[in-house]
C-alpha positions as CSV (number, residue, x, y, z in Angstrom):
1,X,0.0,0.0,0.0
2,X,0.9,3.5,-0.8
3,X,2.3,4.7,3.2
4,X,3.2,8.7,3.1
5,X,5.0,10.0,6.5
6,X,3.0,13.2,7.2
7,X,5.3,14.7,9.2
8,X,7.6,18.1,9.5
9,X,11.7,17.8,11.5
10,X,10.0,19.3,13.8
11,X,7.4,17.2,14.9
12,X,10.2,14.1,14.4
13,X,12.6,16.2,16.7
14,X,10.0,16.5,19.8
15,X,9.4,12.5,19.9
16,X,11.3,10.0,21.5
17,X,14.5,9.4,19.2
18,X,14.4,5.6,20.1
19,X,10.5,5.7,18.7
20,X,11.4,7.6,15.7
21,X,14.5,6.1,14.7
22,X,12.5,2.4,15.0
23,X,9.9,3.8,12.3
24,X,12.4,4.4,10.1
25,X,14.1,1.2,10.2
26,X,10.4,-0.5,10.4
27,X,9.8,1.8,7.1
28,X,12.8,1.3,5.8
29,X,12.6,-2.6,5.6
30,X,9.3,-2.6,4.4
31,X,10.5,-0.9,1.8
32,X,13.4,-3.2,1.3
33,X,11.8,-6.1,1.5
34,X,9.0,-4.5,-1.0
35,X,6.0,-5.0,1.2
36,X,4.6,-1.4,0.7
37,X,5.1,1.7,-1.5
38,X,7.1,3.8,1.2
39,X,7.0,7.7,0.6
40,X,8.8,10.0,3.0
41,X,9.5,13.8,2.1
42,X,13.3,15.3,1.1
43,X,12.8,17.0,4.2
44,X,12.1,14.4,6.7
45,X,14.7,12.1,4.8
46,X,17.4,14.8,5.1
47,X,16.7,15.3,9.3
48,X,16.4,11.8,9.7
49,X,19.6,10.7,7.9
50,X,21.1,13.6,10.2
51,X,19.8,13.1,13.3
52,X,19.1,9.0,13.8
53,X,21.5,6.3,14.0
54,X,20.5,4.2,10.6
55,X,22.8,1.0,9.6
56,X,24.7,1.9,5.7
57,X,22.0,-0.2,4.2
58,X,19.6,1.8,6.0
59,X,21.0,5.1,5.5
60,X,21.7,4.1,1.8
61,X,17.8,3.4,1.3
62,X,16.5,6.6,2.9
63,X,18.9,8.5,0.4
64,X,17.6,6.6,-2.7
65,X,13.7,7.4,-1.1
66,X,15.0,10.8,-0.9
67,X,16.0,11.3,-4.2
68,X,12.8,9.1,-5.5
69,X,10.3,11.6,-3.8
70,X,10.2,14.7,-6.5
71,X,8.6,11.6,-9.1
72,X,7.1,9.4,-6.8
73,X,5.5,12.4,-4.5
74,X,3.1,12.7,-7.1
75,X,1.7,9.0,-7.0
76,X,-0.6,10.7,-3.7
77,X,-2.6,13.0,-6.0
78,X,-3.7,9.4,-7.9
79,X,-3.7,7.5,-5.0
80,X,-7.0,5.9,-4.2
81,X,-6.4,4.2,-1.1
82,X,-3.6,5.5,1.0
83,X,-2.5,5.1,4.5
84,X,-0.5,8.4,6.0
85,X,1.5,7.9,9.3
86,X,1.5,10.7,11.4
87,X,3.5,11.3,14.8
88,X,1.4,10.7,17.6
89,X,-0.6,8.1,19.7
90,X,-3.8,8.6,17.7
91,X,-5.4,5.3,16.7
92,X,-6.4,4.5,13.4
93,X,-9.0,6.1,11.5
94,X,-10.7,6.0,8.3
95,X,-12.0,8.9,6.1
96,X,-13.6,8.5,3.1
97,X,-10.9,6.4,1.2
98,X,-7.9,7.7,3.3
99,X,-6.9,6.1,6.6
100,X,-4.6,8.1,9.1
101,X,-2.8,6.4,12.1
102,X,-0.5,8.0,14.5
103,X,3.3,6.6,14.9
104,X,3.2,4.3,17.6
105,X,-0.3,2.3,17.2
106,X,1.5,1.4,13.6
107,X,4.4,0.3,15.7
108,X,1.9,-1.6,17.9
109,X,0.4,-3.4,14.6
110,X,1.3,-5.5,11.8
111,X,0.6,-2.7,9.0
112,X,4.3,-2.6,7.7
113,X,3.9,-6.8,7.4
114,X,2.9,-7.8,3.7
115,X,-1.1,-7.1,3.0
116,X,-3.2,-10.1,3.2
117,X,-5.5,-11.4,0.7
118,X,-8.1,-13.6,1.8
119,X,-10.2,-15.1,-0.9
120,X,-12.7,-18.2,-1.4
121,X,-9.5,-20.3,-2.3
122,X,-6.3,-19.0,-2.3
123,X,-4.7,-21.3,-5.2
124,X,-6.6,-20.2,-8.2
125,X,-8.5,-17.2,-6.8
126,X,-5.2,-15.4,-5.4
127,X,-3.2,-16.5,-8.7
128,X,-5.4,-15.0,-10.7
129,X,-5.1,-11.8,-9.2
130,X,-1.7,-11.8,-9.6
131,X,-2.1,-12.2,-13.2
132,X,-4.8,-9.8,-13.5
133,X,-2.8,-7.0,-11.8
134,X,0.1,-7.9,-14.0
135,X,-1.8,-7.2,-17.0
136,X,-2.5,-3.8,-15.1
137,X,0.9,-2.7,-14.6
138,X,1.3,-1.7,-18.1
139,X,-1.2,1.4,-17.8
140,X,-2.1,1.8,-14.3
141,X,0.4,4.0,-12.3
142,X,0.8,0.9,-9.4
143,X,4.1,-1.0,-11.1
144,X,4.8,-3.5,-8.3
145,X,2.4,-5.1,-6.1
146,X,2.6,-7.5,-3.4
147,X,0.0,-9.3,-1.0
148,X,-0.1,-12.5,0.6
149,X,-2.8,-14.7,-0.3
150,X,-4.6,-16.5,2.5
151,X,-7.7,-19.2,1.7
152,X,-10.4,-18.6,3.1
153,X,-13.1,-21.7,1.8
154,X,-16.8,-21.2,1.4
155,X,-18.8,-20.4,4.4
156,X,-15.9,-20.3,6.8
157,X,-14.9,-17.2,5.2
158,X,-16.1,-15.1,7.6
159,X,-14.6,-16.2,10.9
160,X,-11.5,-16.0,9.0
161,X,-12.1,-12.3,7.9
162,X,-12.7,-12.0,11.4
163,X,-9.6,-13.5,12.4
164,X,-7.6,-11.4,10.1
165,X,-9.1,-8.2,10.8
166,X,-7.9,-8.7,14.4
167,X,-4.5,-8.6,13.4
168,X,-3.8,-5.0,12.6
169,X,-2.5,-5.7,9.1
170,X,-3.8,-3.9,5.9
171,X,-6.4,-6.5,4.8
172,X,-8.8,-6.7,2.1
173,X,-11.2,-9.9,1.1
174,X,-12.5,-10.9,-2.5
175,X,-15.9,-12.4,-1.8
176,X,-18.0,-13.6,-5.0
177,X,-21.8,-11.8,-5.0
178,X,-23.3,-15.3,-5.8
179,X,-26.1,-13.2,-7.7
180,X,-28.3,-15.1,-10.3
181,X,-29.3,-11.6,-11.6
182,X,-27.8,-7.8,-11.2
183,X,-31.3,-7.5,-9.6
184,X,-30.9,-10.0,-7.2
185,X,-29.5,-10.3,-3.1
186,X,-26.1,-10.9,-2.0
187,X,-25.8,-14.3,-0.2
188,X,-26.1,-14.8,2.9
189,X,-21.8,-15.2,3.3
190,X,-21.3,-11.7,1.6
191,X,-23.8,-10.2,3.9
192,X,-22.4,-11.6,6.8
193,X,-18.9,-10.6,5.6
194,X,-20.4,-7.1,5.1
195,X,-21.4,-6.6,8.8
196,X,-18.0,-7.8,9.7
197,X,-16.6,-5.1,7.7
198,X,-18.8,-2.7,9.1
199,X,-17.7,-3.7,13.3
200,X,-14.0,-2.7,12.7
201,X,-11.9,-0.3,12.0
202,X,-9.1,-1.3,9.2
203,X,-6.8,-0.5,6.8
204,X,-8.2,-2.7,3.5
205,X,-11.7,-3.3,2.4
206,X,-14.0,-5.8,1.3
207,X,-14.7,-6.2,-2.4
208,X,-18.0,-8.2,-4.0
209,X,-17.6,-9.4,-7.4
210,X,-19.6,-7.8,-10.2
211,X,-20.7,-10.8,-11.7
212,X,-21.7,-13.6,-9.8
213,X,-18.1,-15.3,-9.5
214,X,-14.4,-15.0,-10.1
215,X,-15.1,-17.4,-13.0
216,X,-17.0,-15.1,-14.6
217,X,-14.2,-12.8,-15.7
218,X,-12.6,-15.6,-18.1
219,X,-14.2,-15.0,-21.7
220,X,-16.4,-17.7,-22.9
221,X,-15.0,-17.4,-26.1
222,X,-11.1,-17.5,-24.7
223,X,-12.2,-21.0,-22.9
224,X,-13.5,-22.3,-26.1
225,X,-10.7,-21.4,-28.6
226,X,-7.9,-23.0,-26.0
227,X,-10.2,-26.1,-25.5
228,X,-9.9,-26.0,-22.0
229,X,-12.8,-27.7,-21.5
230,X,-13.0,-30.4,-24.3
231,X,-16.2,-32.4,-23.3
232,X,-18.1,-29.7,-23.1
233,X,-21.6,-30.1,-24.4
234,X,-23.2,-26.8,-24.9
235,X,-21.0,-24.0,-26.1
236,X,-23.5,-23.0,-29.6
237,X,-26.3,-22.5,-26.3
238,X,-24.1,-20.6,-24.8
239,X,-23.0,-18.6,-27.7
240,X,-26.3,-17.8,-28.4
241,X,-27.4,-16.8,-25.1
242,X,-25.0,-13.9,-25.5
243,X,-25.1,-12.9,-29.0
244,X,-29.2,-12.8,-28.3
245,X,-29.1,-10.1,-25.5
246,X,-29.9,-7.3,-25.5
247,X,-27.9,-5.4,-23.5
248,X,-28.5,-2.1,-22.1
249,X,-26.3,-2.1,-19.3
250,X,-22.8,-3.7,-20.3
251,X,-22.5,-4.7,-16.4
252,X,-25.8,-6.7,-16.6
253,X,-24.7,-9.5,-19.2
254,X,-25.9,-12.9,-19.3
255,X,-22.5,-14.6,-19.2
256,X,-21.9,-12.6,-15.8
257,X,-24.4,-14.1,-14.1
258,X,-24.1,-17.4,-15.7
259,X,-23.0,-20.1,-12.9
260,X,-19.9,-21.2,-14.8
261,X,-19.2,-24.3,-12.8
262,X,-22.5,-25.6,-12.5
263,X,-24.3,-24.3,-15.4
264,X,-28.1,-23.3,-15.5
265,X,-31.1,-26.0,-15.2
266,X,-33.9,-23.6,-16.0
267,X,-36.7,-26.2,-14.3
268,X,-34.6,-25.7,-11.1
269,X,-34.3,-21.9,-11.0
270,X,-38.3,-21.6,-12.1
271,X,-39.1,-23.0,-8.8
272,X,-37.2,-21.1,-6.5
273,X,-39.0,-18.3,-4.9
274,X,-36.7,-15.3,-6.2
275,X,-38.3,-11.4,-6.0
276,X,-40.7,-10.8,-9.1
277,X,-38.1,-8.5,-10.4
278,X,-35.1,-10.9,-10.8
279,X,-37.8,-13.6,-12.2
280,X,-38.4,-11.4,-14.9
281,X,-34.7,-10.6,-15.6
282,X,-33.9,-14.1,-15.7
283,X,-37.2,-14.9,-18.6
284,X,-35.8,-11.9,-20.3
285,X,-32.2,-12.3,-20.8
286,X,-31.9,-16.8,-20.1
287,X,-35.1,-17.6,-21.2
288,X,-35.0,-14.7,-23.9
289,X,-38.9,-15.5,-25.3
290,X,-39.2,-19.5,-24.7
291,X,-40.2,-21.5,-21.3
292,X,-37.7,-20.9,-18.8
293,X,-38.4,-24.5,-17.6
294,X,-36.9,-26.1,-20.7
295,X,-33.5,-23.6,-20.7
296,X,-30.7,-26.2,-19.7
297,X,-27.2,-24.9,-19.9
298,X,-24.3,-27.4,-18.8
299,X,-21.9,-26.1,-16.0
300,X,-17.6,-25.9,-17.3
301,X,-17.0,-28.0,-14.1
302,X,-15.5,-26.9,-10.8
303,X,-11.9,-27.2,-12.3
304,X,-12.5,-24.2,-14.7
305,X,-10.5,-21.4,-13.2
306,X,-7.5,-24.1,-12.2
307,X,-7.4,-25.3,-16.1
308,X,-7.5,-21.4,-17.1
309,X,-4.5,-20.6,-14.9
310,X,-2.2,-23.5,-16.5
311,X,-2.7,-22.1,-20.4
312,X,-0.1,-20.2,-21.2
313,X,-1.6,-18.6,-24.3
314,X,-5.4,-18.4,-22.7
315,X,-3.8,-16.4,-20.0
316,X,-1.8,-14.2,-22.5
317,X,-4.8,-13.6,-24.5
318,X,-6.4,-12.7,-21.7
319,X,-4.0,-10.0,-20.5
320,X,-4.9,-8.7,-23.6
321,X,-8.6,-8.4,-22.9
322,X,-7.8,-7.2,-19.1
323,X,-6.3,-3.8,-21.3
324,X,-9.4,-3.4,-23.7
325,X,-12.0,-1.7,-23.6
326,X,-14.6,-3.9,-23.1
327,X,-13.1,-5.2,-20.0
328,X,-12.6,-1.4,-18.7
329,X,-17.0,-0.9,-19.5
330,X,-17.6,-4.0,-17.2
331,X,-15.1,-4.1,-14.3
332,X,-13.4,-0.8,-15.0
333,X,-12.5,0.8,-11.4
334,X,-12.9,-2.7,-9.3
335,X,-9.5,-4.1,-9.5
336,X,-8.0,-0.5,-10.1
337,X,-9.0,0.1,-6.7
338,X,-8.4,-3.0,-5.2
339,X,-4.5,-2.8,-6.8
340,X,-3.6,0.1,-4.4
341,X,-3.8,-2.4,-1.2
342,X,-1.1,-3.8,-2.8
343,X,1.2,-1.2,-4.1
344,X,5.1,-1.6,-3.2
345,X,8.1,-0.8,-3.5
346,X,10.5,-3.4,-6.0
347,X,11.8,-5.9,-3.4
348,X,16.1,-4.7,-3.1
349,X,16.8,-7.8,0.0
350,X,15.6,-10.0,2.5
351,X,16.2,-7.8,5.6
C-alpha cells in the first residue's frame, strides 16, 4: 500500500529518538523487503539521515527514497487508497478512502507486514489476481504489487475475515456476489462478511464481485478457442445466449451471471422463490422468449478457473482483454482500486 510519513523535523525532533528512529528502520525494511510503497519527504529524509542512527544499508535506502520523492511524491494525488502515518498516539482512522494512524499504534500493529489477501481459495482465486494485476501494470500508475494470499473456503470465510481483521495488518477480502441476476441479493456469506466489515476499524476493504463469481471474468470465447474444457456439451447454447441479449447495461450480461461451474437448469431456477423483479430478468435475458423450464445450460466443471490458470496462451490472451476496452466498460474501477492495497516498493533484500 501506498504509506506517506506526514510529518515536518520538527514534529520528528520532539518525539522520542528511540521511537522515531525504529519507524524508520520498520519503514525502511518494508521498503526493502517490497512490502509497501514507502514515501517519506526530502525534508524528513534529510533530518532523519542527520539526526538517527541508521545501519549503511539503511542510510543508503533513505537517500535513494530521498531522491525518488520529486517523481514518486506525485503517485498521492492518484492514489485511491492511501495510508499516511502521522506522529502521535492517535489510533487509526478512516476517512472516506484515506486512513490516518499515529506513529506508535503502527508500531503496535502488523501494517508494515505484507497485506493479506483472503479469498474463497487462495490457489486459483489469489493466482489469478496476480495475473490480472500484472496485465494492469502496463497502464495503471501501481508498477509493483505484493500481497499474501490467505484461503479462506466457502462459508468459513467469515470467521476468518474476522480473524484477520484482528491482526492490525492492511487486509482486504474478495468475496463472489453469488447473484443469479444484477437484480438479485447478496448471499447470505457476503452479507455476513459485510457486517463484519462494518464492526472494525481497518486498513483494507471488502470487495464483491460484479458478476456472480471470479469465474466469470474468463471469456467464454477465450475458454472455447484454448479447448480447456474439451467435453463440453453446450458451447452453440451458450453462444447464443449472449449474442441474443440485448444489452442495455454492459454490467448486466448474461455470461456474468451465468454459474460457470454448474451451469443453469432452467426447471430448477423456475421453482425457487426469487423477487418478481429478478424472475423477470432471468425470462428476459436466459429464457429470452421460450419457457424458462426447458433452458438447460451445462456447468464448465468446478476445475475451470484451475485449467485457465495452466494455459499459457489463454492467459496471455487474456492480458490482452484485461487492457481493452470492453473489460474497462464492465469491471473498469474494481481491481484498479483494489490494486492500491497492494502497491510496493521493488523488493532490493531480504532484511
Amino acid at each position: 500500500m501506498l504509506i506517506y510519513v506526514d510529518a515536518t523535523p520538527n514534529e520528528l525532533a520532539a518525539c522520542s529518538e528511540a521511537e522515531i528512529e525504529e519507524l524508520f528502520s520498520e519503514l525502511i525494511r518494508a521498503s526493502l523487503r517490497g512490502h509497501h510503497l514507502i514515501l517519506i519527504d526530502r525534508a524528513c529524509c534529510d533530518w532523519a539521515l542527520e539526526n538517527l542512527t541508521l545501519n549503511n544499508r539503511e542510510r543508503a535506502h533513505l537517500s535513494s527514497l530521498r531522491n525518488a520523492f520529486t517523481q514518486r511524491g506525485a503517485l498521492r494525488q492518484h492514489a485511491v487508497f492511501q495510508l499516511t502515518v502521522g506522529v502521535g498516539t492517535f489510533g487509526l482512522q478512516r476517512l472516506g478512502k484515506a486512513f490516518q494512524i499515529g506513529h506508535v499504534p503502527l508500531l503496535r500493529g502488523e501494517y508494515l507486514e505484507k497485506a493479506v489477501l483472503l479469498v474463497e481459495n487462495a490457489d486459483s482465486d489469489g493466482e489469478f489476481l496476480r495475473h490480472v494485476f500484472h496485465a494492469m501494470n502496463r497502464v495503471h500508475p501501481v508498477k509493483d504489487v505484493m500481497f499474501e494470499t490467505r484461503h479462506g473456503g466457502g462459508s468459513t470465510i467469515v470467521p476468518c475475515f474476522d480473524t484477520e481483521l484482528r491482526s492490525k495488518r492492511i487486509v482486504v477480502c474478495l468475496a463472489d456476489s453469488d447473484q443469479i441476476a444484477p437484480c438479485g441479493g447478496y448471499s447470505s456469506t457476503v452479507k455476513a462478511l459485510m457486517k463484519t466489515a462494518e464492526l472494525q476499524t481497518f486498513v483494507g476493504q471488502l470487495f464483491v464481485t460484479r458478476c456472480r463469481e471470479i469465474e466469470n471474468h474468463l471469456p467464454i470465447e477465450l475458454i472455447a478457442q484454448h479447448n480447456l474444457c474439451p467435453q463440453y456439451p453446450d458451447f452453440f447454447k451458450l453462444r447464443q445466449l449472449i449474442q441474443n441479449q440485448i444489452v442495455i447495461n454492459e454490467r448486466e450480461r448474461v455470461c456474468l451471471f451465468f454459474d460457470a461451474k454448474n451451469g443453469f437448469l432452467g426447471s430448477t431456477i423456475a421453482g425457487k422463490n426469487y423477487p418478481p423483479a429478478v424472475n423477470q430478468w432471468l425470462s428476459d435475458h436466459f429464457g429470452q422468449g421460450a419457457d424458462l423450464n426447458t433452458v438447460n445450460i451445462a456447468g464448465l466443471g468446478e476445475a475451470l478457473l484451475q485449467q485457465f490458470l495452466r494455459s499459457g496462451q489463454a492467459m496471455r490472451d487474456l492480458a490482452r482483454y484485461i487492457c481493452s476496452e470492453e473489460w474497462r466498460l464492465v469491471f473498469g474501477g474494481f481491481f484498479e482500486e483494489m490494486i492500491w492495497f497492494f502497491a510496493a516498493d521493488r523488493k532490493r533484500a531480504a532484511v
